[in-house]
PQR file with spaces between the fields and no chain letter, atoms N, CA, C, O and H, PARSE charges and radii, in Angstrom:
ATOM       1  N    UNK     1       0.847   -1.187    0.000 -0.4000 1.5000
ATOM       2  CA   UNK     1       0.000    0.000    0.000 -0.0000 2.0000
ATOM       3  C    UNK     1       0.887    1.243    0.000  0.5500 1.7000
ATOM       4  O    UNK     1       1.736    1.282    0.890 -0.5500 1.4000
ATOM       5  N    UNK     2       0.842    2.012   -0.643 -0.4000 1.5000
ATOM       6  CA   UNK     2       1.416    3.292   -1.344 -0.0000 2.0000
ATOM       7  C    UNK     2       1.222    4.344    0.218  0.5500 1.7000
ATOM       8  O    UNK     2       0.216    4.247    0.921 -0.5500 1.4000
ATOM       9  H    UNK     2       0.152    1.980   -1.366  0.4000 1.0000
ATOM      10  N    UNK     3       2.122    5.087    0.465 -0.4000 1.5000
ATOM      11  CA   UNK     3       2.019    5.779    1.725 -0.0000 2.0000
ATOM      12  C    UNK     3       0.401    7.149    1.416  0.5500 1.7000
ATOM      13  O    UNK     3      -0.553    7.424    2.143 -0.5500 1.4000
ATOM      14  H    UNK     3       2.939    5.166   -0.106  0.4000 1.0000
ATOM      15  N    UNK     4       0.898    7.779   -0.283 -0.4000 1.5000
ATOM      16  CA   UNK     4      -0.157    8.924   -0.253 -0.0000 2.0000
ATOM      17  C    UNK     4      -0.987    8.839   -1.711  0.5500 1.7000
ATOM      18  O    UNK     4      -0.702    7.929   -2.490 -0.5500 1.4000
ATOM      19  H    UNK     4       1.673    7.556   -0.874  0.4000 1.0000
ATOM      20  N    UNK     5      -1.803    9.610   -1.980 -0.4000 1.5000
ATOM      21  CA   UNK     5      -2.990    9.384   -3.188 -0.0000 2.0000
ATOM      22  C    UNK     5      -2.611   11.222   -3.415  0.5500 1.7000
ATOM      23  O    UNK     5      -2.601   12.176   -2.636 -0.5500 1.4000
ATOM      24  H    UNK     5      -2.034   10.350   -1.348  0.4000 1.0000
ATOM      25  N    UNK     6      -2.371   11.085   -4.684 -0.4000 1.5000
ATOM      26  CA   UNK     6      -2.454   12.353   -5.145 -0.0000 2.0000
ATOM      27  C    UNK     6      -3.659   12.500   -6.133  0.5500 1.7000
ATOM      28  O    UNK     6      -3.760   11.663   -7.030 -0.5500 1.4000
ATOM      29  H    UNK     6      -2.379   10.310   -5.317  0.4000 1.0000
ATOM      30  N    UNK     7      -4.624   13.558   -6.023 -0.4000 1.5000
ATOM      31  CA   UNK     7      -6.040   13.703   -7.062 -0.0000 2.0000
ATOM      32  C    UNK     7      -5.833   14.873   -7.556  0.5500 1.7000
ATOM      33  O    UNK     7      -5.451   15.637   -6.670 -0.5500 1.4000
ATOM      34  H    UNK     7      -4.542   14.238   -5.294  0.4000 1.0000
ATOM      35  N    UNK     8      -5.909   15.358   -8.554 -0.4000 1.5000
ATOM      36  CA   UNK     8      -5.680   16.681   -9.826 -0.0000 2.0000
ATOM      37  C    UNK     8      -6.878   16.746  -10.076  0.5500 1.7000
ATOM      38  O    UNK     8      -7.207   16.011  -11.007 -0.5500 1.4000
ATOM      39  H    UNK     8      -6.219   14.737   -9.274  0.4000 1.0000
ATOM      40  N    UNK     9      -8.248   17.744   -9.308 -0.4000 1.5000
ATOM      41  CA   UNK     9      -9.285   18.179  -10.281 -0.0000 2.0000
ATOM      42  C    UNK     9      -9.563   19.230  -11.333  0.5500 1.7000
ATOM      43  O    UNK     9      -8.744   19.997  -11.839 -0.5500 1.4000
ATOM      44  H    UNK     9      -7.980   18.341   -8.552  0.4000 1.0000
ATOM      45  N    UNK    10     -10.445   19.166  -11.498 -0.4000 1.5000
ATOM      46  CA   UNK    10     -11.132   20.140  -12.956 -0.0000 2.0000
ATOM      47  C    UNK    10     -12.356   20.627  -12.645  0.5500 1.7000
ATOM      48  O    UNK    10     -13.405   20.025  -12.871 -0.5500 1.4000
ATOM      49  H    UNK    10     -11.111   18.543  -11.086  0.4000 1.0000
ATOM      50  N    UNK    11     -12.254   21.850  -12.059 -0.4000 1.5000
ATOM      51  CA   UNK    11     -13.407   22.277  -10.732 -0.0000 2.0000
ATOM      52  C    UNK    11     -13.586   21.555   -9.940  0.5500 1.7000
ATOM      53  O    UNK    11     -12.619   21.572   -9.179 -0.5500 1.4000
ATOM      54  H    UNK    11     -11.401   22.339  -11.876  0.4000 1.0000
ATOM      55  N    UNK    12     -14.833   20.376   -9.422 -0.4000 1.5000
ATOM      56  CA   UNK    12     -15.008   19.681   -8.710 -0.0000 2.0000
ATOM      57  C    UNK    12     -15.320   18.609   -9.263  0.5500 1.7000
ATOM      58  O    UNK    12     -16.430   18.127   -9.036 -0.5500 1.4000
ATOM      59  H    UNK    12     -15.618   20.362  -10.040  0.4000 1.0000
ATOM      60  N    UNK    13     -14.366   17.941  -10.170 -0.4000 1.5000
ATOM      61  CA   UNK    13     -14.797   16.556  -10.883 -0.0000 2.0000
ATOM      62  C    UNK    13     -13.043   16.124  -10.723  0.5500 1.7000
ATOM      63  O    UNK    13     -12.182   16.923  -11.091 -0.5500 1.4000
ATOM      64  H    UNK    13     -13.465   18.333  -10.354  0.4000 1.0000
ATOM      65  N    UNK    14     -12.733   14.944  -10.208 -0.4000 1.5000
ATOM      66  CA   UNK    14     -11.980   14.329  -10.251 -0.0000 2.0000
ATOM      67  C    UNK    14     -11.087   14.770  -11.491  0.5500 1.7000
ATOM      68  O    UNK    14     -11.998   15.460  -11.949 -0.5500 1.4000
ATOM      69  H    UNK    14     -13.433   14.295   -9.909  0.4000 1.0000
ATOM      70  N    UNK    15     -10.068   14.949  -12.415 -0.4000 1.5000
ATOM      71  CA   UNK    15      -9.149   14.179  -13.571 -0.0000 2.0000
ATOM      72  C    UNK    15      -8.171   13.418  -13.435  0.5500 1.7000
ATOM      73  O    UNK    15      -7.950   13.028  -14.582 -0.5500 1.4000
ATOM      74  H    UNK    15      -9.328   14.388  -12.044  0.4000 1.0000
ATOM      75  N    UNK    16      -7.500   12.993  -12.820 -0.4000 1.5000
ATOM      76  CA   UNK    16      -6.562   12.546  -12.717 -0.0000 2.0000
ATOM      77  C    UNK    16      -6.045   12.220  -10.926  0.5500 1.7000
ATOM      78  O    UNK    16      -6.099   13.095  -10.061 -0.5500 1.4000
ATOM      79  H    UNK    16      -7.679   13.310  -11.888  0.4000 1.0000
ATOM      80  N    UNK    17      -5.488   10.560  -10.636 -0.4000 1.5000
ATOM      81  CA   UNK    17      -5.072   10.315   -9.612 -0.0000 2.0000
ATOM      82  C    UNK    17      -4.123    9.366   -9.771  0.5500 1.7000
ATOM      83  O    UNK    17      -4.203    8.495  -10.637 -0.5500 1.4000
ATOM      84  H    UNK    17      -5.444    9.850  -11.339  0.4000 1.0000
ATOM      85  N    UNK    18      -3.038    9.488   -8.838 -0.4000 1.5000
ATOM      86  CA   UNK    18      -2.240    8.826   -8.856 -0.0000 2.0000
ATOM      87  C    UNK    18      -1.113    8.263   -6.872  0.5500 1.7000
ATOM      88  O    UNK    18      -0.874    8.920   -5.859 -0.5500 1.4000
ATOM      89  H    UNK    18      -2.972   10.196   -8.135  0.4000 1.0000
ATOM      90  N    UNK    19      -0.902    7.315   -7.142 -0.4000 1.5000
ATOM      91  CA   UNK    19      -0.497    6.912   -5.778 -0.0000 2.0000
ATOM      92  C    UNK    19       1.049    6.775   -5.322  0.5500 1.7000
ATOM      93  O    UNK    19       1.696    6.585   -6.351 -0.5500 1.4000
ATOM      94  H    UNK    19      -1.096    6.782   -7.965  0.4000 1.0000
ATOM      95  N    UNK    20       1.754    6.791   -4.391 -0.4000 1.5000
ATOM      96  CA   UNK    20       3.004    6.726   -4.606 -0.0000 2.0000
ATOM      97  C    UNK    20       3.216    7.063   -2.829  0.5500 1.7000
ATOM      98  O    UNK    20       2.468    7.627   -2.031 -0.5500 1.4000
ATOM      99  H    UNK    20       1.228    6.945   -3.555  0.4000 1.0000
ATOM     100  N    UNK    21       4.752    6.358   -2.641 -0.4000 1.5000
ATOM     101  CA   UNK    21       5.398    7.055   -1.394 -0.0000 2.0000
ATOM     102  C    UNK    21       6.406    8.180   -1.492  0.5500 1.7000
ATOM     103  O    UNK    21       7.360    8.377   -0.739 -0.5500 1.4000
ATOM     104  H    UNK    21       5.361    5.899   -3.289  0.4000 1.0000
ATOM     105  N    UNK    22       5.973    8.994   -2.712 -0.4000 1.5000
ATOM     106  CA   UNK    22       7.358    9.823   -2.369 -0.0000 2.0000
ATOM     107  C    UNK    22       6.743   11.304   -2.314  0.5500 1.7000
ATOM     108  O    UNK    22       6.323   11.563   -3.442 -0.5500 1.4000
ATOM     109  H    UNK    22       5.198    8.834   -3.323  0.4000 1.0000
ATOM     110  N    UNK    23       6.541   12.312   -1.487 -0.4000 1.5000
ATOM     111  CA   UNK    23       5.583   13.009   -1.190 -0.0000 2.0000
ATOM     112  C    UNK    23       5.800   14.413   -2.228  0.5500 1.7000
ATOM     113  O    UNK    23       4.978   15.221   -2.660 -0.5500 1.4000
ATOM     114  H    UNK    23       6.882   12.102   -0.570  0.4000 1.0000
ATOM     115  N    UNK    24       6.607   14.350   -2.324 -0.4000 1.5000
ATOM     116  CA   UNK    24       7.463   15.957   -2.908 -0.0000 2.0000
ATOM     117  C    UNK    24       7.437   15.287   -5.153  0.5500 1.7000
ATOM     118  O    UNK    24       7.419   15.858   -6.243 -0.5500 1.4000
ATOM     119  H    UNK    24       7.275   13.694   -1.973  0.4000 1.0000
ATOM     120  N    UNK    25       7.450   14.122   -4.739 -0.4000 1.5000
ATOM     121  CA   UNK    25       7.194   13.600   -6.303 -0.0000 2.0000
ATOM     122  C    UNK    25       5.748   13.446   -6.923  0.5500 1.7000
ATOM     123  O    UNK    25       5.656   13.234   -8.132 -0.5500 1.4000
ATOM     124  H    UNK    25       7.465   13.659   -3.853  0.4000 1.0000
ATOM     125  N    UNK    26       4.884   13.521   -6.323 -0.4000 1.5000
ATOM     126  CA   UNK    26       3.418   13.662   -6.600 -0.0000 2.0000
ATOM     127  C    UNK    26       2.972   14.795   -6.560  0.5500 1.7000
ATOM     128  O    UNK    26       2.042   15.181   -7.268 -0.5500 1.4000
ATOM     129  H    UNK    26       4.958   13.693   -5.340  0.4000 1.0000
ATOM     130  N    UNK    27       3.936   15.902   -5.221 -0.4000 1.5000
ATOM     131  CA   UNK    27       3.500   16.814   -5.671 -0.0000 2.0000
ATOM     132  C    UNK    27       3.474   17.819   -6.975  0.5500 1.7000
ATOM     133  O    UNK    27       2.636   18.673   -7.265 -0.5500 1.4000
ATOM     134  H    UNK    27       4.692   15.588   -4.645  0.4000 1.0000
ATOM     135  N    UNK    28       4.574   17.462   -7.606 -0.4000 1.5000
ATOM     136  CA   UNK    28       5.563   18.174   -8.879 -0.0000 2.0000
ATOM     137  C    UNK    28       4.920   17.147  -10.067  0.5500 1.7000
ATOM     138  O    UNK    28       5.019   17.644  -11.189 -0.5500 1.4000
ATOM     139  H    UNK    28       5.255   16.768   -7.371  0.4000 1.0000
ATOM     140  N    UNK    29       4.327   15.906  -10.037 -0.4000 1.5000
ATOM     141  CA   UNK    29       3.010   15.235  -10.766 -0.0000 2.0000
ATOM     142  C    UNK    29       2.032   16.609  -10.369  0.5500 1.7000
ATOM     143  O    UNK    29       1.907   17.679  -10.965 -0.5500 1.4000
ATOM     144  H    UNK    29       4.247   15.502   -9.126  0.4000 1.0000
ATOM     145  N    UNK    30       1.652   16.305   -9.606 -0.4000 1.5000
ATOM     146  CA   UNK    30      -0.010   17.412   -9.782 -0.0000 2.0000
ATOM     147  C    UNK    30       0.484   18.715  -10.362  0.5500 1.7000
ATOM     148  O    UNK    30      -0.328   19.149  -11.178 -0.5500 1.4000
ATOM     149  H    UNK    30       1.754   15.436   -9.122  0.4000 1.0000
ATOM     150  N    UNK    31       1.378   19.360  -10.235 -0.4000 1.5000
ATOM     151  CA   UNK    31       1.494   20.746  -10.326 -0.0000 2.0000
ATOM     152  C    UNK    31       1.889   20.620  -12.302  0.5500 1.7000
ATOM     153  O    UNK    31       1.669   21.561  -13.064 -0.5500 1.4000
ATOM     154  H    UNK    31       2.038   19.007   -9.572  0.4000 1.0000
ATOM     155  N    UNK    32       2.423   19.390  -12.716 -0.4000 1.5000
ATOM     156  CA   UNK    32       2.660   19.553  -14.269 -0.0000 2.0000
ATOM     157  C    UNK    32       1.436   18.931  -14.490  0.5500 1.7000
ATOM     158  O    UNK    32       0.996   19.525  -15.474 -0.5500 1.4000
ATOM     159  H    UNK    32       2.601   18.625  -12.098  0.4000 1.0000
ATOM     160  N    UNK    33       0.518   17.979  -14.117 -0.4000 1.5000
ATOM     161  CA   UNK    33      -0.905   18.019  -14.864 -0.0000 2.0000
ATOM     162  C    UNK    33      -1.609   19.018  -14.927  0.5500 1.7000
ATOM     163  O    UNK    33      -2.159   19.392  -15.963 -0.5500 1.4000
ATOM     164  H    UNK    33       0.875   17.497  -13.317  0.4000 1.0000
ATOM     165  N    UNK    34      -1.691   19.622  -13.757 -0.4000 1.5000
ATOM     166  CA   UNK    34      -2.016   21.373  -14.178 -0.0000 2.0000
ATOM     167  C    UNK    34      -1.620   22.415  -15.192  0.5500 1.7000
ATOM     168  O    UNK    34      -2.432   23.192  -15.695 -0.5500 1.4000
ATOM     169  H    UNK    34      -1.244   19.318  -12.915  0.4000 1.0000
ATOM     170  N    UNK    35      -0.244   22.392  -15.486 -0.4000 1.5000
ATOM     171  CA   UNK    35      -0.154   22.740  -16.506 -0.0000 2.0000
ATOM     172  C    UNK    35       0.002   22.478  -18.203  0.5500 1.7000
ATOM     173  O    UNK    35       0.657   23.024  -19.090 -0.5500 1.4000
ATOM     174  H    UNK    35       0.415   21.761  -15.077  0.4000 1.0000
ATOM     175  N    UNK    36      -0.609   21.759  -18.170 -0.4000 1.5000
ATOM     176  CA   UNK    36      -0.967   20.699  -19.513 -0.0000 2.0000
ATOM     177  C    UNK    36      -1.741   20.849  -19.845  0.5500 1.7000
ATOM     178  O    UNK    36      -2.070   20.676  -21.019 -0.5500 1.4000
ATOM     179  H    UNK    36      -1.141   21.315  -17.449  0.4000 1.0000
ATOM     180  N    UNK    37      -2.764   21.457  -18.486 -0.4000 1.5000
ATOM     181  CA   UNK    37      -4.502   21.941  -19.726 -0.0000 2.0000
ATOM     182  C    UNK    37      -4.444   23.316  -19.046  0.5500 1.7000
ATOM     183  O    UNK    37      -3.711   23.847  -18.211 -0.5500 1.4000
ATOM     184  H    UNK    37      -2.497   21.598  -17.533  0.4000 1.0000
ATOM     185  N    UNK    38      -6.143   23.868  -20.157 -0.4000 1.5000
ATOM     186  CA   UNK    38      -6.270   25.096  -19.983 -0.0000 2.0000
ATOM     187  C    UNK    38      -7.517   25.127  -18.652  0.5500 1.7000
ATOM     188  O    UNK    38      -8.291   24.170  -18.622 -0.5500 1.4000
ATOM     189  H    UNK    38      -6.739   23.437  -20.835  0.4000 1.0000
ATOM     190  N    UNK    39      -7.619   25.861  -17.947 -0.4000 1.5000
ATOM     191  CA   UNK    39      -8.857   26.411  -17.011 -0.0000 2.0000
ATOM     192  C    UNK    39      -8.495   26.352  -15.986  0.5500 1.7000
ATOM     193  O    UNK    39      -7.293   26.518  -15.779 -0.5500 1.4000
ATOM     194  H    UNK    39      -6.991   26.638  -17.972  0.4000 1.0000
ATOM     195  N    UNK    40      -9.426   26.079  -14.875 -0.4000 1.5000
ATOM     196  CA   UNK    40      -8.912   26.237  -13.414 -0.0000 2.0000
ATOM     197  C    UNK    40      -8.886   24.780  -12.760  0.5500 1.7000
ATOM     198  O    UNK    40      -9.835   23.997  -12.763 -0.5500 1.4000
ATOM     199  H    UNK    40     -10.402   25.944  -15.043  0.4000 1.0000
ATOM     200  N    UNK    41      -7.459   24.528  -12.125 -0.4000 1.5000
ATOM     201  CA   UNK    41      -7.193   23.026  -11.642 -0.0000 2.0000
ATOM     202  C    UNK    41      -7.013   23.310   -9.937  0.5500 1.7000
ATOM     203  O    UNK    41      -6.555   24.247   -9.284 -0.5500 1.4000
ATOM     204  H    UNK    41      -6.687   25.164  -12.122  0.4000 1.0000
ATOM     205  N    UNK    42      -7.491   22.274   -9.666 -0.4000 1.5000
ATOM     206  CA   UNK    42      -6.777   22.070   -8.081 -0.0000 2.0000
ATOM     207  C    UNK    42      -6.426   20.814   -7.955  0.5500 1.7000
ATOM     208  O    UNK    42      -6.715   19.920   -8.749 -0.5500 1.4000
ATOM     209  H    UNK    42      -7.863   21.512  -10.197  0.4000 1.0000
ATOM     210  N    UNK    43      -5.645   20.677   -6.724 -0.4000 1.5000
ATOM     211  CA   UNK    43      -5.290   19.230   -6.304 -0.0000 2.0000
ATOM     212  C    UNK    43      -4.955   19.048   -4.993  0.5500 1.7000
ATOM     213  O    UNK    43      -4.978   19.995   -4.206 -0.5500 1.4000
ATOM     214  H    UNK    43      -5.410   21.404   -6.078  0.4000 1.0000
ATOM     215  N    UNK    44      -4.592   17.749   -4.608 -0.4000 1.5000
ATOM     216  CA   UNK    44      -4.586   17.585   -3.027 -0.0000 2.0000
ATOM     217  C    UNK    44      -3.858   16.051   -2.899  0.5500 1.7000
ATOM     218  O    UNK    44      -4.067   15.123   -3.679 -0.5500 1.4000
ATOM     219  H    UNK    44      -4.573   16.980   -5.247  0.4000 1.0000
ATOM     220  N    UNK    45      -3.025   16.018   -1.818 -0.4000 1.5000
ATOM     221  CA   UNK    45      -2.426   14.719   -1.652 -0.0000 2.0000
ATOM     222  C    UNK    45      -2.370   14.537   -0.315  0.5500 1.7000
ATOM     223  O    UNK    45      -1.835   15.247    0.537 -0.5500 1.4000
ATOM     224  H    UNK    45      -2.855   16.773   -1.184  0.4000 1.0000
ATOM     225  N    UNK    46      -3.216   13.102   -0.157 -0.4000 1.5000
ATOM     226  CA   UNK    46      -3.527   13.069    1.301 -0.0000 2.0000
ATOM     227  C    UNK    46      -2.743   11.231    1.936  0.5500 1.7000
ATOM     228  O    UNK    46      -2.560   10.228    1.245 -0.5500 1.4000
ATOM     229  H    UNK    46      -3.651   12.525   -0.849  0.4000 1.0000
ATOM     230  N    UNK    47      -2.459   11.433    3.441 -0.4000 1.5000
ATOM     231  CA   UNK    47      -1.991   10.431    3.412 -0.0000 2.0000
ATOM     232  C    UNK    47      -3.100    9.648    3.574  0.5500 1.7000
ATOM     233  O    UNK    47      -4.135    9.995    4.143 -0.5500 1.4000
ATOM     234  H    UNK    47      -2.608   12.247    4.002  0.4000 1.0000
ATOM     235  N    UNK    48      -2.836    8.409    2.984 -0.4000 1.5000
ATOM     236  CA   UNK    48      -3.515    7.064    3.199 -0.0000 2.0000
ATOM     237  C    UNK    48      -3.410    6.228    4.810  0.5500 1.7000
ATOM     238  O    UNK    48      -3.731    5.085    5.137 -0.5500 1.4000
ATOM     239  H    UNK    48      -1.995    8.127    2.522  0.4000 1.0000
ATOM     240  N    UNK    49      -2.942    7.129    5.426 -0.4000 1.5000
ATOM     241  CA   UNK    49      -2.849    5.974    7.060 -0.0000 2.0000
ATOM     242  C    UNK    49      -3.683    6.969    7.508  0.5500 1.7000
ATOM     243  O    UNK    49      -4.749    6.668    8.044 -0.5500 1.4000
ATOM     244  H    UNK    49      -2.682    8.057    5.160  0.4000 1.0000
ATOM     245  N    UNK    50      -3.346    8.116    7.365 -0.4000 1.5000
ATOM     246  CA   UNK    50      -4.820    8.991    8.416 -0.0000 2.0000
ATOM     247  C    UNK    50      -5.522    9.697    7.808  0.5500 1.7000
ATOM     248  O    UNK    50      -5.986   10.594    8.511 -0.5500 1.4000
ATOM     249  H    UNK    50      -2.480    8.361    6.930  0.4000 1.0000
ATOM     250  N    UNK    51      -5.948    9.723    6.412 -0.4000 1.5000
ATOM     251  CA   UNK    51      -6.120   10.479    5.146 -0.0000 2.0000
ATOM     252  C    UNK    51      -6.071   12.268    5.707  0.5500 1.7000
ATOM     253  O    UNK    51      -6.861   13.030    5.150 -0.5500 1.4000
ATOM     254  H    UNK    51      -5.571    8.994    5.840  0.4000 1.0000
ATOM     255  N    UNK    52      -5.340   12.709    6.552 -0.4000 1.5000
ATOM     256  CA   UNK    52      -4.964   14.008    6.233 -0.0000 2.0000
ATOM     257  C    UNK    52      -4.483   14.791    5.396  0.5500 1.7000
ATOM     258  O    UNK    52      -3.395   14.237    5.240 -0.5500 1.4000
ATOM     259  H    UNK    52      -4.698   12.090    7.005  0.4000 1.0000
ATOM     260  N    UNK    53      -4.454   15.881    4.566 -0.4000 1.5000
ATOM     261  CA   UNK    53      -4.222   16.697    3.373 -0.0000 2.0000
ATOM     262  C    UNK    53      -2.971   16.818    3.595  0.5500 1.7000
ATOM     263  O    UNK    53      -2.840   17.713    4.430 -0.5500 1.4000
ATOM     264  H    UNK    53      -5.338   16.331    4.692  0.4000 1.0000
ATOM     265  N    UNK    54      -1.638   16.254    3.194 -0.4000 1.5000
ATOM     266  CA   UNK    54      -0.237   16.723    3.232 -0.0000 2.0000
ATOM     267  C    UNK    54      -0.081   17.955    2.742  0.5500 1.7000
ATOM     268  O    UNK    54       0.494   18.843    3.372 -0.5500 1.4000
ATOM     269  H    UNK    54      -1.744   15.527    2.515  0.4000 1.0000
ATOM     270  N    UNK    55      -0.645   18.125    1.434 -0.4000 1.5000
ATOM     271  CA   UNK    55      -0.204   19.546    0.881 -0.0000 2.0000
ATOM     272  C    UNK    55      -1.487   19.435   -0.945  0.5500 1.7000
ATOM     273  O    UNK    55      -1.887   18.430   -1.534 -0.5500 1.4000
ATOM     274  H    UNK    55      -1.113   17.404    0.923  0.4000 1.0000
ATOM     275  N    UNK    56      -1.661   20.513   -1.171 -0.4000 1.5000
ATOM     276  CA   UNK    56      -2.493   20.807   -2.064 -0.0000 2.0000
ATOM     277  C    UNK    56      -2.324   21.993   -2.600  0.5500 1.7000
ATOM     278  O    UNK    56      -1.562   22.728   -1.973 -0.5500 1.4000
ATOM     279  H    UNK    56      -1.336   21.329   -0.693  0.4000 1.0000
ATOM     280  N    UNK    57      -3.011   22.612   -4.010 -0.4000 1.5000
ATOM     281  CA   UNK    57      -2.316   23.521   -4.756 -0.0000 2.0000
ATOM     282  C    UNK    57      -3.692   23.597   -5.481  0.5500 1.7000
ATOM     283  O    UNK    57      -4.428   22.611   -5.537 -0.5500 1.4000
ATOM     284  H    UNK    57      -3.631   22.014   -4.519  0.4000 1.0000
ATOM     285  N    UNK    58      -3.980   24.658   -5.971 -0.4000 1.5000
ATOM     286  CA   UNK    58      -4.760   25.791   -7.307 -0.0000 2.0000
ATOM     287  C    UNK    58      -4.653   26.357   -7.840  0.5500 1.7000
ATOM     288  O    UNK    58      -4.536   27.431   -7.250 -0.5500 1.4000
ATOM     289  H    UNK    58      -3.382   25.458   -5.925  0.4000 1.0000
ATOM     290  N    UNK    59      -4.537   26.534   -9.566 -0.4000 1.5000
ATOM     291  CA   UNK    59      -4.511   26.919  -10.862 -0.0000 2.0000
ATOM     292  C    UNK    59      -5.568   27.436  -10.950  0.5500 1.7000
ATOM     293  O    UNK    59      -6.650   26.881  -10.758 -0.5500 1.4000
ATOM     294  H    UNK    59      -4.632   25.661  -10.045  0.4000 1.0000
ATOM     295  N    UNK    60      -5.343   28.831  -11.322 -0.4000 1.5000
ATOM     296  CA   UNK    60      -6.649   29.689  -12.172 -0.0000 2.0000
ATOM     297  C    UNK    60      -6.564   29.849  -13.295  0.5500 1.7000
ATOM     298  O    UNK    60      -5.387   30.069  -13.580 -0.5500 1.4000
ATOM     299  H    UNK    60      -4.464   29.282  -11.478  0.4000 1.0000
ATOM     300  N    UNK    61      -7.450   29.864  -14.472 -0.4000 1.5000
ATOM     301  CA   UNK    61      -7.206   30.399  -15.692 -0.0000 2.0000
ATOM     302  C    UNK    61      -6.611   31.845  -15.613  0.5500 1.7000
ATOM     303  O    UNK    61      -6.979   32.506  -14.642 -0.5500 1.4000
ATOM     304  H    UNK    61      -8.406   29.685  -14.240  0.4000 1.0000
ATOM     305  N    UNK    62      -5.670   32.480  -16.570 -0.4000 1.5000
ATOM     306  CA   UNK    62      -5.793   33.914  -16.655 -0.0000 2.0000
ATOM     307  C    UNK    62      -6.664   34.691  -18.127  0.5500 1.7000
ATOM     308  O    UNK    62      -6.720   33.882  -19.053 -0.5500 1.4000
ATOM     309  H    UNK    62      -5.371   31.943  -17.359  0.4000 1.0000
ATOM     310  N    UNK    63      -7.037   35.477  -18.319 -0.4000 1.5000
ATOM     311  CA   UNK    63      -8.062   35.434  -19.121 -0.0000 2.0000
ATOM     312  C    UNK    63      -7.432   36.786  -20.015  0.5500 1.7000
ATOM     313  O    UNK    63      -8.050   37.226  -20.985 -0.5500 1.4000
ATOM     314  H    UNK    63      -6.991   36.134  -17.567  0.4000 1.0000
């Protein structure tokens, strides 16, 4: 079992998740799926033993 779950949404719809123990490497995953598309992204990586939010991030479009 993978220590954390990283999730990349698209407003409030899931796109993209991915699992892993290396905390600082999922985060730098979420932050380049964000920039790969256009609009407003968020994300969040939580641990899997106490599902607390390690760290999370938000992309706005600029217009």
């Amino acid at each position: 079992m993978f220590t954390y779950t990283a999730t990349v949404y698209f407003g409030s719809h899931g796109f993209s998740q991915k699992s892993g123990n290396n905390l600082d490497g999922l985060f730098i995953w979420m932050l380049n799926q964000g920039d790969q598309h256009f609009g407003a992204f968020s994300g969040q990586i939580i641990n899997n033993l106490d599902k607390v939010i390690e760290k999370k991030f938000k992309k706005n479009a600029i217009h």
